[in-house]
C-alpha positions as CSV (number, residue, x, y, z in Angstrom):
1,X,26.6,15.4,30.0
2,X,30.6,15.3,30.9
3,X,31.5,16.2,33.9
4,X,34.7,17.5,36.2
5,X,37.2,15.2,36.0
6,X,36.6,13.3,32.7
7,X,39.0,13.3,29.6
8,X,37.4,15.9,27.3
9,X,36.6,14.0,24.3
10,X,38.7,15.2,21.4
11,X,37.5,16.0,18.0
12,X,38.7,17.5,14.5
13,X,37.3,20.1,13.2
14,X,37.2,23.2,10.6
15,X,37.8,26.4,10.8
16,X,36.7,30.0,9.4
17,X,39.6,29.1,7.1
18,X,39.0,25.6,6.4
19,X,42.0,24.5,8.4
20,X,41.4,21.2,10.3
21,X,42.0,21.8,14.1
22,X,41.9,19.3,17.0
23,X,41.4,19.5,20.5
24,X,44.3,17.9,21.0
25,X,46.1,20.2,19.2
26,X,46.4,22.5,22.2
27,X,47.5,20.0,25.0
28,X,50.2,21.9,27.1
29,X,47.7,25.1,26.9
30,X,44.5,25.2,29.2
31,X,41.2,26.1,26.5
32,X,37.9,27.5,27.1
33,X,35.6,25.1,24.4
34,X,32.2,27.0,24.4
35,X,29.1,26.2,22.2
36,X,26.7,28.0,21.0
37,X,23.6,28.0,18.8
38,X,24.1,30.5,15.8
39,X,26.1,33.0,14.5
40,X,25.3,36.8,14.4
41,X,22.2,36.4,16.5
42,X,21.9,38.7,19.4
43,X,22.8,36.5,22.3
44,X,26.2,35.0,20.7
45,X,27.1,37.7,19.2
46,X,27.8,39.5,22.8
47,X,28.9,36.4,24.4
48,X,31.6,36.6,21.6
49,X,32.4,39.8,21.5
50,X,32.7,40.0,25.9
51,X,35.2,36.4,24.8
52,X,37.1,38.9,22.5
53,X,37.1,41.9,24.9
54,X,38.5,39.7,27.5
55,X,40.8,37.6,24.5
56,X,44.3,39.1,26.2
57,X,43.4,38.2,29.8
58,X,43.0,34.8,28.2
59,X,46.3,34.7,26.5
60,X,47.7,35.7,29.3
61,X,46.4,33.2,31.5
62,X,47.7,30.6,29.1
63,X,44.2,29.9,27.8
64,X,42.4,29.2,24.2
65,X,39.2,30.5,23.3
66,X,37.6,28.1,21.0
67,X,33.8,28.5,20.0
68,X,31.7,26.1,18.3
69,X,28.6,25.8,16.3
70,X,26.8,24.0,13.6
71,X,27.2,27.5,11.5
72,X,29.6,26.9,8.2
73,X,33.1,28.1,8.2
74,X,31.8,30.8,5.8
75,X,29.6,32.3,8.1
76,X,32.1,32.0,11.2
77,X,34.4,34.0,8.4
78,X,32.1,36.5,7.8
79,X,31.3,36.3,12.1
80,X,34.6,36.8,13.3
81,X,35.7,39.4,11.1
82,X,32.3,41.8,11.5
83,X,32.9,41.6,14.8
84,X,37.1,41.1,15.0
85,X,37.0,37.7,16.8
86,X,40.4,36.9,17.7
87,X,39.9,33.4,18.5
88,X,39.0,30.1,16.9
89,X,35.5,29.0,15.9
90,X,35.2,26.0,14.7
91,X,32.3,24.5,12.4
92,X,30.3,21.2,13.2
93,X,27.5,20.7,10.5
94,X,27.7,17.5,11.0
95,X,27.4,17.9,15.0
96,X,30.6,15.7,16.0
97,X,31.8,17.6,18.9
98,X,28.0,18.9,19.7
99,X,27.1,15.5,20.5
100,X,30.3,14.2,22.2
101,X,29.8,16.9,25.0
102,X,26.2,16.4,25.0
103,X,25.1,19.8,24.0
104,X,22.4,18.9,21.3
105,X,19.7,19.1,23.6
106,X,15.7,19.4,24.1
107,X,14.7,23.4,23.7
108,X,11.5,25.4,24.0
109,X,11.0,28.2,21.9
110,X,8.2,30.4,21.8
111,X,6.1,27.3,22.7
112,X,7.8,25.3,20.7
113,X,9.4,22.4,21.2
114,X,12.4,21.4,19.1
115,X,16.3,20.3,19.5
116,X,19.5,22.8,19.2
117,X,22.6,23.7,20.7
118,X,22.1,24.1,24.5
119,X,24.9,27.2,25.4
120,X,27.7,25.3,27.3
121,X,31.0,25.9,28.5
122,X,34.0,23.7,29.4
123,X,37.5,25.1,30.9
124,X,39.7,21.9,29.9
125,X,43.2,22.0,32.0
126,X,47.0,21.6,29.9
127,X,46.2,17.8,30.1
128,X,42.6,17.6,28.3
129,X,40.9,16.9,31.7
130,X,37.3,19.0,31.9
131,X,38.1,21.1,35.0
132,X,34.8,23.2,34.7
133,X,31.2,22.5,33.0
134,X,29.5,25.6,32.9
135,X,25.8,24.5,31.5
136,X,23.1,26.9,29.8
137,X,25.3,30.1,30.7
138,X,24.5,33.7,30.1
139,X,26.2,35.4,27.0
140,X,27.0,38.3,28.6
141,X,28.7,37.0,31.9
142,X,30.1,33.7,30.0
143,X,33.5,35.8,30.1
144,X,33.9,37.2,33.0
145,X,32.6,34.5,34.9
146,X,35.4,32.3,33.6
147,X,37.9,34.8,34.7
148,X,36.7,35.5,37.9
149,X,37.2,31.4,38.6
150,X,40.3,32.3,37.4
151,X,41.5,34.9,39.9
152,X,40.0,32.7,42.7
């Protein structure tokens, strides 16, 4: 897993569009990168929705939101405009980014035992240093916790 203080690996991926973005795209702006498992299931859908509540507090802050997941651009299309997602989610079929921050991980399941997308966040600083790991976070505090660190 990557920790404070290491160079957050970049990575190029799609959009709900299609449109190739990279993490490096945003150096000068700080980003909140979160994964998560799947789209329009019950816990990422709020932790999504409390990331778009909270999207202008971000902006303000000079923060990015970007979400990622293994789900196709077509279904983060479909995602982000049932629920009017504001930010970027980015696809990873092919789980590029998922495995660079170590996310793709060991999960039990109703008993069973299988591998998926572990729910992580990073806060990466104007310089693409990880100044936060926030591991298996809760969907519905995910926000707020990250702005709360940043009122400190």
């Amino acid at each position: 897993m990557l920790e404070k203080g290491m160079k957050a690996p970049d990575f190029t991926l799609s959009d709900k569009n299609g449109n190739s973005v990279s993490l490096s795209d945003f150096i000068g702006k700080k980003v909140v990168l979160y994964f998560y498992p799947k789209d329009n299931t019950p816990g990422c859908t709020r932790q999504a929705c409390a990331f778009a509540g909270a999207y202008e507090q971000f902006k303000n802050a000079n923060f990015e939101i970007i979400g990622i997941s293994r789900d196709s651009t077509s279904s983060h299309s479909k995602f982000a405009e049932k629920h009017n997602l504001p930010f970027i989610l980015l696809s990873d079929p092919e789980l590029l980014a998922i495995n660079a921050y170590g996310v793709w991980q060991e999960k039990k399941m109703y008993g069973k035992v299988g591998f998926g997308v572990v729910r992580t966040t990073f806060i990466i600083d104007e310089n693409g240093i990880i100044e936060k790991v926030m591991p298996k976070v809760k969907p519905d505090t995910n926000a707020q916790e990250i702005l709360e660190e940043l009122n400190k």
